[in-house]
LUMDREN-203898 format. One line per 5 residues: number of its first residue (from 1); their letters; for each residue x negated, y, z negated of C-alpha. Coordinates in nm, 4 decimals. Each point is the difference from the previous one (the first is absolute). Example, Ala and Ser with C-alpha at 12.3 -4.5 7.8 and 13.67 -1.06 7.14 Angstrom:
! LUMDREN-203898
1 = AS = -1.2300 -0.4500 -0.7800  -0.1370 0.3440 0.0660
END
This chain:
! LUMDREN-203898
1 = XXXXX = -6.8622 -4.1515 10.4976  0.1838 -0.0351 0.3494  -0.2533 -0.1918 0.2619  -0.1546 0.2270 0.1877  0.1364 0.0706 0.3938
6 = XXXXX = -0.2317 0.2581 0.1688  -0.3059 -0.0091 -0.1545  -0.2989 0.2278 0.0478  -0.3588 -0.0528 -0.0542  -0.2623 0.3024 -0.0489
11 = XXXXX = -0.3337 -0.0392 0.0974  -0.1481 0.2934 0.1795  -0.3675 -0.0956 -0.0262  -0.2770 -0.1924 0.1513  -0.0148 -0.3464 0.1848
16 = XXXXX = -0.1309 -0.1800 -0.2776  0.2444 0.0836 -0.2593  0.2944 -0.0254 0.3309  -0.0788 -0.3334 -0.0027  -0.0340 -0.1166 -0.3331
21 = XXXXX = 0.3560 0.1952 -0.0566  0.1476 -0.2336 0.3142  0.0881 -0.3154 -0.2378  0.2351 0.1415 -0.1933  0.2161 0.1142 0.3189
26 = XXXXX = 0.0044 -0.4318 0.0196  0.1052 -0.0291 -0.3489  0.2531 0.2556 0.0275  0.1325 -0.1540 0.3200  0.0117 -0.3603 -0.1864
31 = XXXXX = 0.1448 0.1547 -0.3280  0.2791 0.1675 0.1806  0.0716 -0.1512 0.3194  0.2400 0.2594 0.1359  -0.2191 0.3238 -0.1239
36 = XXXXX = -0.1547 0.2295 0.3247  -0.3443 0.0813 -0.0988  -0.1482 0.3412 0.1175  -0.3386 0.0868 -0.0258  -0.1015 0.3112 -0.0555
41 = XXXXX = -0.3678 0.0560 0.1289  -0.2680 0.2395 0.1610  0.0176 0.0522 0.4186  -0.3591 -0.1851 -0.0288  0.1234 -0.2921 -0.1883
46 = XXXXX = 0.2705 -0.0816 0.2191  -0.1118 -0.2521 0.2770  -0.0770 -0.2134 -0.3456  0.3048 0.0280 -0.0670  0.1538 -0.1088 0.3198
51 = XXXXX = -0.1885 -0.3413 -0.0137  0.1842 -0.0639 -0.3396  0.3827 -0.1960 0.0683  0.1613 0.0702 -0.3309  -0.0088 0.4130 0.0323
56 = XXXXX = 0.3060 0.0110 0.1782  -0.0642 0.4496 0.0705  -0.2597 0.2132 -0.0226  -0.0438 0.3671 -0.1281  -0.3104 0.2407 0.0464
61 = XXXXX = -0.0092 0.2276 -0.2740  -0.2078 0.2583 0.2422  0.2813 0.0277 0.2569  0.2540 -0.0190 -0.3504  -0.1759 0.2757 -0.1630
66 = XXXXX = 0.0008 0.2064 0.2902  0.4049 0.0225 0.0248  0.1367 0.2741 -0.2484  0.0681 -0.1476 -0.3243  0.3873 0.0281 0.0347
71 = XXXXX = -0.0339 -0.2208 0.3052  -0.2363 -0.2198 -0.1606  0.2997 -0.0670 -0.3165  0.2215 -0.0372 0.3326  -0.2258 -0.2832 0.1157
76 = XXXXX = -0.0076 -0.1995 -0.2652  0.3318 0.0131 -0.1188  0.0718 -0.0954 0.3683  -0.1912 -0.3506 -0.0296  0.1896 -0.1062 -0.3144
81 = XXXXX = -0.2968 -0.0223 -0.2493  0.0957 -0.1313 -0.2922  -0.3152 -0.1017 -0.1433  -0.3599 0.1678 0.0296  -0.3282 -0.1785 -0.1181
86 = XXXXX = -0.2912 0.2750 -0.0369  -0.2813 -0.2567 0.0388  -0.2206 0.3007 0.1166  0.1091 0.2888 -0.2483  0.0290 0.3660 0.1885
91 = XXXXX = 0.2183 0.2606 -0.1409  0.1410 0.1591 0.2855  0.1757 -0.3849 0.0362  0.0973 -0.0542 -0.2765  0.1998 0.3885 -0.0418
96 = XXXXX = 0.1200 -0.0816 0.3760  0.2027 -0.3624 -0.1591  0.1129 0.1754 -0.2928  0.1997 0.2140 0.1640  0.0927 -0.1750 0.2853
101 = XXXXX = 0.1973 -0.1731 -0.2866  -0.1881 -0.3560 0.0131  0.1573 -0.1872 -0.2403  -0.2875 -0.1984 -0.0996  -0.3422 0.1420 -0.0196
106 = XXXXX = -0.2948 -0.1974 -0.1264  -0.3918 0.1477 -0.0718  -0.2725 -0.0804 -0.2426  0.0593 0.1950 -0.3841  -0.3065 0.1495 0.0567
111 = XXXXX = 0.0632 0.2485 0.2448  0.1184 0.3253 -0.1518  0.2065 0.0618 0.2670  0.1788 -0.2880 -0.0209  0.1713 0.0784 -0.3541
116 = XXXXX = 0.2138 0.2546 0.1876  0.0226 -0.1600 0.3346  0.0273 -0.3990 -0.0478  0.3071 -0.2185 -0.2230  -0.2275 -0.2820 0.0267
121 = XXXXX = -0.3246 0.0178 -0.1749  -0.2419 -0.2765 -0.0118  -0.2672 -0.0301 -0.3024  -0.3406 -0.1506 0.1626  -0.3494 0.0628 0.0564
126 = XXXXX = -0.2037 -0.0044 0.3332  -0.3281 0.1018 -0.1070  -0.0349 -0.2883 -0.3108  0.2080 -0.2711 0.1670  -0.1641 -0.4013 0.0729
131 = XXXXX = 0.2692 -0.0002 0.2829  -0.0846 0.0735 0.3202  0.1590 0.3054 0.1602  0.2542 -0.1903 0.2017  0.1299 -0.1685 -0.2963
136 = XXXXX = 0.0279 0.3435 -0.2129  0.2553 0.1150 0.3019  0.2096 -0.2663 -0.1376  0.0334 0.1614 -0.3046  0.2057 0.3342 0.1316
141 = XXXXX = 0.2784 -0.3134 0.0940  0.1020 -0.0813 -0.3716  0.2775 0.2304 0.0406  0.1555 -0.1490 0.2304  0.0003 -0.3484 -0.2285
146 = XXXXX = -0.3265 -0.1452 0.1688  -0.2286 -0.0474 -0.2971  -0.2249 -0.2856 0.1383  -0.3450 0.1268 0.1339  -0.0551 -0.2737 0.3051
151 = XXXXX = -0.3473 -0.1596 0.0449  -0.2844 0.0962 0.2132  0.0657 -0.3025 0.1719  0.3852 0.0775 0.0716  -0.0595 0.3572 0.1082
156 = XXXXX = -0.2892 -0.1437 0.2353  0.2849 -0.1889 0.1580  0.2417 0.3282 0.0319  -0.2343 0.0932 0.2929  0.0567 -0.2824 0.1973
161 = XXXXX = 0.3109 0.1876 0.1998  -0.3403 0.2689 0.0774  -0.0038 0.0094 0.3572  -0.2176 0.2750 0.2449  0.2093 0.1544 0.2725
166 = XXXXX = -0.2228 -0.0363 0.2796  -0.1627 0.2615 0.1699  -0.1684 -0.0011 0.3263  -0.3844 -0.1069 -0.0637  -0.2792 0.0136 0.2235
171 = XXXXX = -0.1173 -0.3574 0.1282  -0.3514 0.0512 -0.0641  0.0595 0.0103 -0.4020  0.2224 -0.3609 0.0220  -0.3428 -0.1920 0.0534
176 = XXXXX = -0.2103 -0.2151 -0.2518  0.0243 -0.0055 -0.3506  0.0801 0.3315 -0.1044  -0.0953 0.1522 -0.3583  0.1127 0.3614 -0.0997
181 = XXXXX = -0.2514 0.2235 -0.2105  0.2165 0.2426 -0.2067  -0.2632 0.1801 -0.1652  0.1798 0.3071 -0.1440  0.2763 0.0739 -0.2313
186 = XXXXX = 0.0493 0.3949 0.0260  -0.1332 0.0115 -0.3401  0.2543 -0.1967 -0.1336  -0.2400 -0.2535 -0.1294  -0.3620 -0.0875 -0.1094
191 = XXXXX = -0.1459 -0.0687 0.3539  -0.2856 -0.2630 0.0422  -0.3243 0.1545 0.1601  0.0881 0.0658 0.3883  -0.4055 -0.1346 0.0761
196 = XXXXX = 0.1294 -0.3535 -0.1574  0.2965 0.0354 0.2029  -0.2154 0.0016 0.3202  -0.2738 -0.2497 -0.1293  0.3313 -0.2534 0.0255
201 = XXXXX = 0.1196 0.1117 0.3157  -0.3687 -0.1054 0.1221  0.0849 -0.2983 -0.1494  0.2809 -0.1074 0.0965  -0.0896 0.0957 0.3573
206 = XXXXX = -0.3021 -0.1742 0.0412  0.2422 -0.3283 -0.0942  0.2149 0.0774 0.2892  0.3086 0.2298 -0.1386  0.1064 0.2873 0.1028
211 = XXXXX = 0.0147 0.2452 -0.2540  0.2570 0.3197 0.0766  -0.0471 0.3180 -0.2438  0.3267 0.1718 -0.1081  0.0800 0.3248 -0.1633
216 = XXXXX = 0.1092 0.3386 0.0580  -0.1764 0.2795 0.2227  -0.1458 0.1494 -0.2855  -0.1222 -0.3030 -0.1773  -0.1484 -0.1281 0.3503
221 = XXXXX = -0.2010 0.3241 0.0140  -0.1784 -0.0924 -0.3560  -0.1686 -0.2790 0.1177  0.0950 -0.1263 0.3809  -0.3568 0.1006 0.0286
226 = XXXXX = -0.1469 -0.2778 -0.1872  0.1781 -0.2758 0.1771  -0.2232 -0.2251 0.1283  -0.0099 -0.0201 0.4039  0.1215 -0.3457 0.0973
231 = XXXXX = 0.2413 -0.1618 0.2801  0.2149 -0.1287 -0.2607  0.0228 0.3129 -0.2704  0.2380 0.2312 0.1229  0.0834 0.3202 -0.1596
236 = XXXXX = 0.3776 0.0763 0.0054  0.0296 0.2816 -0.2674  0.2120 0.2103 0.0952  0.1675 -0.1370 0.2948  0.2963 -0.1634 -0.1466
241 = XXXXX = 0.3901 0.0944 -0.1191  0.0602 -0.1583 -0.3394  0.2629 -0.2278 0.2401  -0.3005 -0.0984 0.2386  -0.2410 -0.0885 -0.2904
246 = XXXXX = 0.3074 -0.2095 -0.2021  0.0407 -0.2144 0.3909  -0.3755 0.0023 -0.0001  -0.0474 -0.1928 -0.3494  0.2248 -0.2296 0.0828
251 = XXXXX = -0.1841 -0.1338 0.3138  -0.3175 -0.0020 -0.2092  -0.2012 -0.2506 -0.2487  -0.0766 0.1737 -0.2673  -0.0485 0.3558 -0.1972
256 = XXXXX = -0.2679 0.1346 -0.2396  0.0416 0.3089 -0.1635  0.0258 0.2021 -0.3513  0.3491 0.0748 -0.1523  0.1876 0.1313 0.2542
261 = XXXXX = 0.3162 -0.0248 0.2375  -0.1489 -0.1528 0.2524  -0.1376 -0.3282 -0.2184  0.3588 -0.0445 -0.1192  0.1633 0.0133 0.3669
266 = XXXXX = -0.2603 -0.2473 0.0803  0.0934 -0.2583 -0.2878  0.3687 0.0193 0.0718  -0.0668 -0.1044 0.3723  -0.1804 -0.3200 -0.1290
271 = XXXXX = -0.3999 0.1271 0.0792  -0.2480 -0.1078 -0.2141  -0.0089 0.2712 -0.2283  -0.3204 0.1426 -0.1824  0.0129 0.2780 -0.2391
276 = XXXXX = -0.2794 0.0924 -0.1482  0.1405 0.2247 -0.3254  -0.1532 0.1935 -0.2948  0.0678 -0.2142 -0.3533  0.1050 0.3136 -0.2224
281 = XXXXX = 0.3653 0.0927 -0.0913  0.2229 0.1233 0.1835  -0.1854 -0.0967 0.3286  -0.0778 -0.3598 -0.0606  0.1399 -0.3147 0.2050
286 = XXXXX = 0.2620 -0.1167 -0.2738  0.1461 0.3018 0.0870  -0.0453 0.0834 0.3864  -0.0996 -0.2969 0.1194  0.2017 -0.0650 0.3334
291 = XXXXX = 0.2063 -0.2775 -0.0363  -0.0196 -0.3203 0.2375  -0.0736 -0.3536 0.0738  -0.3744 0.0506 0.1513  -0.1132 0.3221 -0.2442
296 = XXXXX = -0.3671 -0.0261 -0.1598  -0.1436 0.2784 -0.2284  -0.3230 0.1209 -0.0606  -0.1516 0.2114 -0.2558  -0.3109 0.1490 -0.1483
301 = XXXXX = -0.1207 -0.2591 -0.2364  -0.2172 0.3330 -0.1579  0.3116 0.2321 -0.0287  0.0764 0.0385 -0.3616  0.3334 -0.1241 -0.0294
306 = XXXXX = 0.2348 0.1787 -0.1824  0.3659 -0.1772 -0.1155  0.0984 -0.3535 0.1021  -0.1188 -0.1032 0.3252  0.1634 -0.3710 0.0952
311 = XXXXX = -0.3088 -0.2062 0.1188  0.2190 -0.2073 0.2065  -0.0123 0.3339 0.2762  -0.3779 0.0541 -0.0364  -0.3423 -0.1035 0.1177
316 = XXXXX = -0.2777 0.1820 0.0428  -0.1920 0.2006 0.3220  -0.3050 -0.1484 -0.0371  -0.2225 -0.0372 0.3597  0.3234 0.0554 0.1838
321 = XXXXX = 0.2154 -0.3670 -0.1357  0.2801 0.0752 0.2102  -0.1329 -0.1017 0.2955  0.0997 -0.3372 -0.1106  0.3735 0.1215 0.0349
326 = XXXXX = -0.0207 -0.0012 0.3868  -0.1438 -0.2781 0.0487  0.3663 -0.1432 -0.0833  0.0763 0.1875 0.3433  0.0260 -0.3255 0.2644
331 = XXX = -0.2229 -0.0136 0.3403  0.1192 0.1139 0.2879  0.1991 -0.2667 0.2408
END
């Protein structure tokens, strides 16, 4: 196979999975020096996107799929594609490449859709995998003669070029040591009782933090109600663009939170990084866990555990432990 000159990358889902897909833009980039990579990505996604130095263009699928599909062929056969990587697999895609004539079209085997649609078929398995979900992007590459899977530890290293493009912040949120709550996942995960949520917030306030809650409108109105009324807890549901919040994290300390978007921003921008994560398949850390120098995981000790759980990711909630974590955080000058 020819190497690859304009490649594009499809991954028109959440943050989380956005970020765990970013790596392999890195690899490509190293692989094939000279290849363009475009991402192809939701409108919501895309300040993630922007922070990342080896997507070279960007594409939103909603303003895409809103053309007429004769212009949409016309678009990508204007950009030179000559490779597309369905990390994310959505049919309306993956028709749309195959006849805009890309030469090379790669998706998972087990997608029906991708029997008529795809020349490229990877065998794999998500669900049953040991490797963690940034790794098993690494598999749709073989194709394109990358068979090695890299290491945890030299994909955590891929995000070093992860950089937030500052927004304008208010000055009042710059001061002390400053801990995000991320309580929510939009039901994308097992979610950790909101009342021990605030029990640590107390916590961590009485030692002097400040502790800012984050989360949409909607998941602020589930519970902003319960936040405990202190100088130094501030509720900020709500109130920021996914660009604010990404500039936010990277001024702060640290980040607790379930599986979710938000947790994995924060470990890319070097916080101390809690995730507290269920320990059943497909939703335990091995898989999701976000990836990082300063990550610690906690699970339910009494959760029945159900496939292979690596130890090395897990301790256990028990009279809230993790308070240990930021104590790592240094004094104020």
């Amino acid at each position: 196979m020819k190497e690859p000159k304009n490649i594009l990358i499809s991954r028109t889902d959440s943050i989380g999975d956005v970020v765990l897909t970013l790596p392999i833009c890195f690899w490509l980039k190293t692989q094939f020096p000279n290849c363009k990579i475009i991402f192809l990505g939701n409108t919501y996604t895309q300040p993630v996107l922007e922070c990342y130095p080896y997507i070279d263009e960007i594409l939103e699928w909603k303003k895409v799929a809103a053309i007429p599909f004769s212009e949409q062929i016309e678009l990508i056969q204007a950009l030179h594609i000559d490779t597309c990587i369905h990390v994310f697999p959505r049919k309306a895609i993956a028709h749309l490449m195959k006849k805009a004539k890309v030469e090379t079209r790669i998706g998972t085997s087990h997608r029906f859709f991708h029997l008529f649609t795809c020349n490229e078929r990877v065998k794999f398995t998500r669900f049953n995998s040991d490797l963690h979900e940034a790794q098993l992007n690494f598999e749709l590459l073989r194709p394109l003669g990358l068979e090695r899977i890299p290491m945890l530890k030299e994909i955590e290293e891929m995000y070093d070029g992860f950089k937030a493009k500052y927004q304008k912040i208010p000055a009042f949120l710059m001061r002390g040591h400053k801990i995000v709550i991320h309580p929510k996942s939009n039901g994308s995960a097992v979610e950790w009782p909101i009342e021990k949520y605030m029990a640590l917030a107390k916590k961590l306030a009485k030692e002097g933090r400040y502790v800012y809650f984050t989360g949409t409108e909607e998941e602020g109105k589930t519970f902003r109600h319960l936040i405990p009324e202190a100088r130094n807890i501030v509720d900020f549901t709500g109130k920021f663009t996914l660009s604010e919040l990404i500039t936010f994290l990277s001024k702060c300390e640290a980040i607790i939170g379930c599986s979710t978007g938000p947790l994995h921003l924060g470990s890319i921008l070097g916080l101390i990084t809690v995730g507290i994560y269920s320990r059943t398949k497909p939703l335990h850390p091995g898989r999701w866990r976000p990836l990082g120098k300063k990550v610690f995981i906690f699970t339910n000790k009494h959760e029945p555990t159900e496939g292979k759980v690596d130890p090395r990711y897990v301790q256990a909630i028990e009279d809230y432990p993790m308070i240990q974590v930021f104590d790592m955080l240094e004094e104020d000058d």
